[in-house]
C-alpha angles and dihedrals in degrees: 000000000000129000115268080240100053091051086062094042096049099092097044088045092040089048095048094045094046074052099066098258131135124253082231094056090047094045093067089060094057131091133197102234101198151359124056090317097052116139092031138099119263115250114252085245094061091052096043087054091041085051095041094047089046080052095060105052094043087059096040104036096144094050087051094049086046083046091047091043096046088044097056085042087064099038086053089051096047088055082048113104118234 
């Protein structure tokens, strides 16, 4: 699962990159909004994993939507008294 950030930065990052620019230009633009790193830039690797996650879904669209289907199935059995 991404980070709620990144799920706020991926246009910007996916625009600039589609732009020519580096991950390592873009990465000094963007800011960690909250928890113990706020107020920081991401790691590359953060971004890498976040890119290569968006990368995934958009090749797989079909296998995400089954996973989040089958997910919220068993979560639905497990309220479920027994």
């Amino acid at each position: 699962m991404t980070e709620p950030s990144w799920d706020a930065s991926a246009p910007t990052v996916l625009r600039r990159r589609a732009a020519g620019e580096s991950v390592e230009q873009i990465r000094l633009d963007l800011i960690i909004p909250t928890g113990k790193r706020k107020g920081q830039n991401p790691g590359l690797a953060s971004i890498y994993r976040a890119l290569a996650e968006h990368e995934k879904t958009q090749a797989y669209p079909e296998a995400i939507e089954t996973a989040h289907t089958d997910f919220a199935a068993l979560q639905q059995r497990d309220l479920s008294p027994v």
